[in-house]
FITI-328300 format. One record per residue: x, z, y of N, C-alpha, C, CB in turn; residue in one letter. Coordinates in Angstrom, 1 decimal. Each point is the difference from the previous one (the first is absolute). Glycine has a CB too. Example, Ala and Ser with C-alpha at 12.3 -4.5 7.8 and 13.67 -1.06 7.14 Angstrom:
n_x / n_z / n_y / ca_x / ca_z / ca_y / c_x / c_z / c_y / cb_x / cb_z / cb_y / res
13.2 / 7.8 / -5.7 / -0.9 / 0.0 / 1.2 / 0.9 / 0.0 / 1.2 / -1.9 / 1.2 / -1.2 / a
1.5 / -1.9 / 2.3 / 0.9 / 0.0 / 1.1 / -0.8 / 0.8 / 1.1 / 1.2 / -2.2 / -0.6 / s
// end
This chain:
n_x / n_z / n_y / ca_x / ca_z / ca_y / c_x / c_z / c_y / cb_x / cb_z / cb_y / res
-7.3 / 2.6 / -1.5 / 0.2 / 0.8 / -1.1 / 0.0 / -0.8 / -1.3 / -1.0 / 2.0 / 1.2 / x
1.6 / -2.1 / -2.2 / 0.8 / -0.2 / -1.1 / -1.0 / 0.2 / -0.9 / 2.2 / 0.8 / 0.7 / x
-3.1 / -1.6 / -2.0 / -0.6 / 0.2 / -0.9 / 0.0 / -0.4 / -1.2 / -0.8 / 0.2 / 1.5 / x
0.9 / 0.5 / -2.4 / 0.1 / -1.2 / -1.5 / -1.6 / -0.3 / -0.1 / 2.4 / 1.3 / -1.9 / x
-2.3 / -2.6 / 2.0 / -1.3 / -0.8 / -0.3 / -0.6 / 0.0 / -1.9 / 1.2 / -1.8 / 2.4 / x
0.1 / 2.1 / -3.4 / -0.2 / -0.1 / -1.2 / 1.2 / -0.7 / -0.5 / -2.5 / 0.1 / 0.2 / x
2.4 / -0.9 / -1.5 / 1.5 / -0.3 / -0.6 / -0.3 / -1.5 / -0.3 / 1.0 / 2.5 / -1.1 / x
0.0 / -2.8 / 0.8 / 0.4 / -1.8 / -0.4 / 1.2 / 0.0 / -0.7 / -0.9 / -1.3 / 2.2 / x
0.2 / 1.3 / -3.3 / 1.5 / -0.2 / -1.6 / 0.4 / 1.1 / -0.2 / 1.3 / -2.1 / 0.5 / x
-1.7 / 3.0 / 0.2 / 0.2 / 1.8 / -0.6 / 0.3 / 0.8 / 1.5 / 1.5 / -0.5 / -2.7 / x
-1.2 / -0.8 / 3.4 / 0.9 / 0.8 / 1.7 / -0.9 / -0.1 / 1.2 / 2.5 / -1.0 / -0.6 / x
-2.0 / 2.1 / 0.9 / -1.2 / 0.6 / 1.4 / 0.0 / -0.9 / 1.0 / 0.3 / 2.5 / -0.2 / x
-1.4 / -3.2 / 1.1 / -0.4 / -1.0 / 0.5 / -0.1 / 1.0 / 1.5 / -1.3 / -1.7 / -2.4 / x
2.3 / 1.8 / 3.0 / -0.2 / 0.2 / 1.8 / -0.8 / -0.4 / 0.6 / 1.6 / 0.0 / 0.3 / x
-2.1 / 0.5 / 0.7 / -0.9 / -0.4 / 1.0 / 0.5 / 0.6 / 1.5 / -2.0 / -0.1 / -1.8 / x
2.1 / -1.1 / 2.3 / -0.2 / 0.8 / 1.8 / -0.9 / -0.4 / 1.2 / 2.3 / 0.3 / -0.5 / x
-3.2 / 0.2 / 0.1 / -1.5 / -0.4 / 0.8 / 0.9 / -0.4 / 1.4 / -2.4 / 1.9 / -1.0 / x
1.6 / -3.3 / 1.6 / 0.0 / -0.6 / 1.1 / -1.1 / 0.7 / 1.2 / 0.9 / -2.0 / -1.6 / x
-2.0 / 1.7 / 0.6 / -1.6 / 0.1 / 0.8 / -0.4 / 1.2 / -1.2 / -0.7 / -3.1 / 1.2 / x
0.1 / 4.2 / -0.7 / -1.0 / 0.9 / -0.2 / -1.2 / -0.1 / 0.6 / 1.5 / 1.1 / -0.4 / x
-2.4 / -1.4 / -0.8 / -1.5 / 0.4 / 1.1 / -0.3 / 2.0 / -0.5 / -1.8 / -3.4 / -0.3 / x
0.5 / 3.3 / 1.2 / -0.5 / 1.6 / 0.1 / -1.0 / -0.1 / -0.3 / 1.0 / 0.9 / 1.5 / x
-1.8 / -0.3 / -2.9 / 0.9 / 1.0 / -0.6 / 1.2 / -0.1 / -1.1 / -2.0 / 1.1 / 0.6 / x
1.5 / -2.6 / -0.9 / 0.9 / -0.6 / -1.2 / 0.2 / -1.4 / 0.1 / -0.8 / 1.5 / -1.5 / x
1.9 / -2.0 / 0.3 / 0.6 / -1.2 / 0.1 / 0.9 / -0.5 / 0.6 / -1.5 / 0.0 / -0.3 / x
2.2 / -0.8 / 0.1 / 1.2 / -0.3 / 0.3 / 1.1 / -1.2 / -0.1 / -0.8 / 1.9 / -0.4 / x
1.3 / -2.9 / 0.9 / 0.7 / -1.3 / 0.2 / 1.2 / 0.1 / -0.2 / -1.4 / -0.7 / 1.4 / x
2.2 / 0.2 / -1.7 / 1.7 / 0.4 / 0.4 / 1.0 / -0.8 / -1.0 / -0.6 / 2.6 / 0.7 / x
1.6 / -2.0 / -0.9 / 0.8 / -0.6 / -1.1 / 0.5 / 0.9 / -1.1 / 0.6 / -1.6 / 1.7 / x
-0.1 / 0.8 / -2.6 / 0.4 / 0.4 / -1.3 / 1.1 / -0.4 / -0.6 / -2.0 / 0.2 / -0.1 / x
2.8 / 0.9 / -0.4 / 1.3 / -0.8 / -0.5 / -0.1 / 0.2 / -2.2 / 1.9 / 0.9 / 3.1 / x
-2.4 / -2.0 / -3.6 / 0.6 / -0.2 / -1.6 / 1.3 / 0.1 / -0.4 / -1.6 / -1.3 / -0.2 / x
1.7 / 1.5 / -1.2 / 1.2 / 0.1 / -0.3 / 0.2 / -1.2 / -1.0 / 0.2 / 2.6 / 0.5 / x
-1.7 / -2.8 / -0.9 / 0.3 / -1.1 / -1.1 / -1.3 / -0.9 / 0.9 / 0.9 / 1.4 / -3.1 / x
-2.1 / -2.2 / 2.3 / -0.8 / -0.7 / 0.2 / -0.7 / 0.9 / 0.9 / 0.2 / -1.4 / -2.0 / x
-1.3 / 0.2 / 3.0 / -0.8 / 0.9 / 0.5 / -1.8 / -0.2 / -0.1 / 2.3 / 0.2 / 1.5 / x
-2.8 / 0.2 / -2.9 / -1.0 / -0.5 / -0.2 / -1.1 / 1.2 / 0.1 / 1.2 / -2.0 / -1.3 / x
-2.7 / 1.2 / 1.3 / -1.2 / 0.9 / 0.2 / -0.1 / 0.5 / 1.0 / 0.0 / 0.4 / -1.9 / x
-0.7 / 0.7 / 2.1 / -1.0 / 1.0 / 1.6 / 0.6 / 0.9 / -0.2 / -2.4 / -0.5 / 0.3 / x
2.3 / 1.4 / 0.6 / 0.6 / 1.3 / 0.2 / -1.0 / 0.8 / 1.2 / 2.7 / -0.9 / -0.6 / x
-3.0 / 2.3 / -0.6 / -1.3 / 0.6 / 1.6 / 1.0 / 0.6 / 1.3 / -2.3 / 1.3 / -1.8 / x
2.6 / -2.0 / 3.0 / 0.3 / 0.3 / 1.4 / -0.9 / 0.9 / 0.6 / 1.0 / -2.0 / 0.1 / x
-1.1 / 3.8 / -0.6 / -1.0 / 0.6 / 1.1 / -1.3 / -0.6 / -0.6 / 1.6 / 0.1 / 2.5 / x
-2.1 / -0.8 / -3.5 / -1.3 / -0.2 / 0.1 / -0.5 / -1.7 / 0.2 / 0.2 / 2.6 / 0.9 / x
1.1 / -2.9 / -0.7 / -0.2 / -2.2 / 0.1 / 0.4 / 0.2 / -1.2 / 0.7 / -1.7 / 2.5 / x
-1.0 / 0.6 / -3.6 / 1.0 / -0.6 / -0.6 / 1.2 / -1.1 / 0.9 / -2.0 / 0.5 / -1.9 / x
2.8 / -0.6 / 1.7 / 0.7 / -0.9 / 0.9 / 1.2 / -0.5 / -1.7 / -0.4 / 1.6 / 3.6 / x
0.8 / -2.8 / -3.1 / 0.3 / -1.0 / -0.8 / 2.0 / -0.3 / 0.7 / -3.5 / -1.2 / -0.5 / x
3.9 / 0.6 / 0.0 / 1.7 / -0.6 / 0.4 / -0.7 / -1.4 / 0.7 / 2.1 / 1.0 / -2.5 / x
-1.5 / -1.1 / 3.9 / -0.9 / -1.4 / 0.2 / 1.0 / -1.0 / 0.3 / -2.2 / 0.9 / 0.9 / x
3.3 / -0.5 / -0.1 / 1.0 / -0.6 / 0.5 / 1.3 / 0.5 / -0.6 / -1.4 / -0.4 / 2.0 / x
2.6 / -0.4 / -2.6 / 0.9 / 0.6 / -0.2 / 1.2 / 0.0 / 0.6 / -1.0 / 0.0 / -1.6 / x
0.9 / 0.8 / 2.4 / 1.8 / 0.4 / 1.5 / 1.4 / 0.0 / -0.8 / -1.3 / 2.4 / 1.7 / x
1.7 / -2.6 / -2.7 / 0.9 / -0.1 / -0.6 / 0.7 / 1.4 / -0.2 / -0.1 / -2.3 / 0.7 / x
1.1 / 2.2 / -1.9 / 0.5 / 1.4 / -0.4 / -0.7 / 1.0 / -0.9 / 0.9 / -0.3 / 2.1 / x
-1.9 / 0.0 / -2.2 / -1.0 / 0.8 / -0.8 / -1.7 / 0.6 / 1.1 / 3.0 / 1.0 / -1.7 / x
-2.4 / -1.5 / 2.4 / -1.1 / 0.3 / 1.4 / -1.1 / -0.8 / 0.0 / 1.8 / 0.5 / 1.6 / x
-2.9 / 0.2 / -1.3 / -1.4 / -0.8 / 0.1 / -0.7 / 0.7 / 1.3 / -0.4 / -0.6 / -2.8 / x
-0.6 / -1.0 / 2.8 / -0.8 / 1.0 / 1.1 / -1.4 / 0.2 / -0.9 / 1.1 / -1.0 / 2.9 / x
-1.8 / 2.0 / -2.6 / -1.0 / 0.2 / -0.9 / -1.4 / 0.0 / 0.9 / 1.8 / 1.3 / -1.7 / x
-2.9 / -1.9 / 1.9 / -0.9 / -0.4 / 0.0 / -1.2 / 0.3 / -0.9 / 1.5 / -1.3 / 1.0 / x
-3.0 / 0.9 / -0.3 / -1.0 / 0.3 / -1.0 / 0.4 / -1.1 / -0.9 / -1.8 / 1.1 / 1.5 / x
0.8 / -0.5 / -2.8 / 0.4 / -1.6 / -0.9 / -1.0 / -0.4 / -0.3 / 1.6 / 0.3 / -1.1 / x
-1.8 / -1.7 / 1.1 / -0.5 / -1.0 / 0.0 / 0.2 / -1.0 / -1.2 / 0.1 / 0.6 / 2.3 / x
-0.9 / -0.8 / -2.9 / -0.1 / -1.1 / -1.2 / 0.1 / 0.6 / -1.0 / 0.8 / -1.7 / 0.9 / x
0.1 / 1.3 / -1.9 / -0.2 / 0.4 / -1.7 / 1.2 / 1.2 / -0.2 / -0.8 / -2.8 / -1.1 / x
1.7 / 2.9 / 1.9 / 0.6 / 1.4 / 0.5 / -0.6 / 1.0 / -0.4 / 0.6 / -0.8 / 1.6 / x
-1.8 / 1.2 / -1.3 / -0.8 / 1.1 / 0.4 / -0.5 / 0.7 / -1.2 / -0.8 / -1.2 / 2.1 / x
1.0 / 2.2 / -2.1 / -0.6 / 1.0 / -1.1 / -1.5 / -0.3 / -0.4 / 1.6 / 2.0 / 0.9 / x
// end
C-alpha cells in the first residue's frame, strides 16, 4: 500500500513499504521529484534515502549518521 511519507521542494514524497513490522514501522522505497534529503517518520522509524535506484527512486532505510533528525 501506497504512502506519502511527507514532501521534498513542495512535492509529495511516495512510499511503498517493502518490509512492515507489527505493530509499526516500515522499510521500502521512495520515489522524489527533486532532491532527496533528511528523515521521514515510516509508521514510527524515522527512515532516511540510503540508496539511490535511479529515476527519482530510493530505497529508504533506518538513518544513520548526520541524516537523522
Amino acid at each position: 500500500m501506497a504512502k506519502v511519507l511527507g514532501t521534498s521542494g513542495g512535492r509529495p514524497v511516495l512510499s511503498l513499504p517493502d518490509w512492515l513490522g507489527i505493530p509499526d514501522d516500515a522499510l521500502g522505497y521512495a520515489y522524489f521529484t527533486g532532491e532527496a534529503p533528511g528523515s521521514f517518520d515510516a509508521y514510527g522509524m524515522l527512515v532516511c534515502p540510503t540508496t539511490h535506484l535511479g529515476d527519482g527512486w530510493w530505497w529508504m532505510d533506518r538513518c544513520r549518521g548526520p541524516r537523522q533528525r
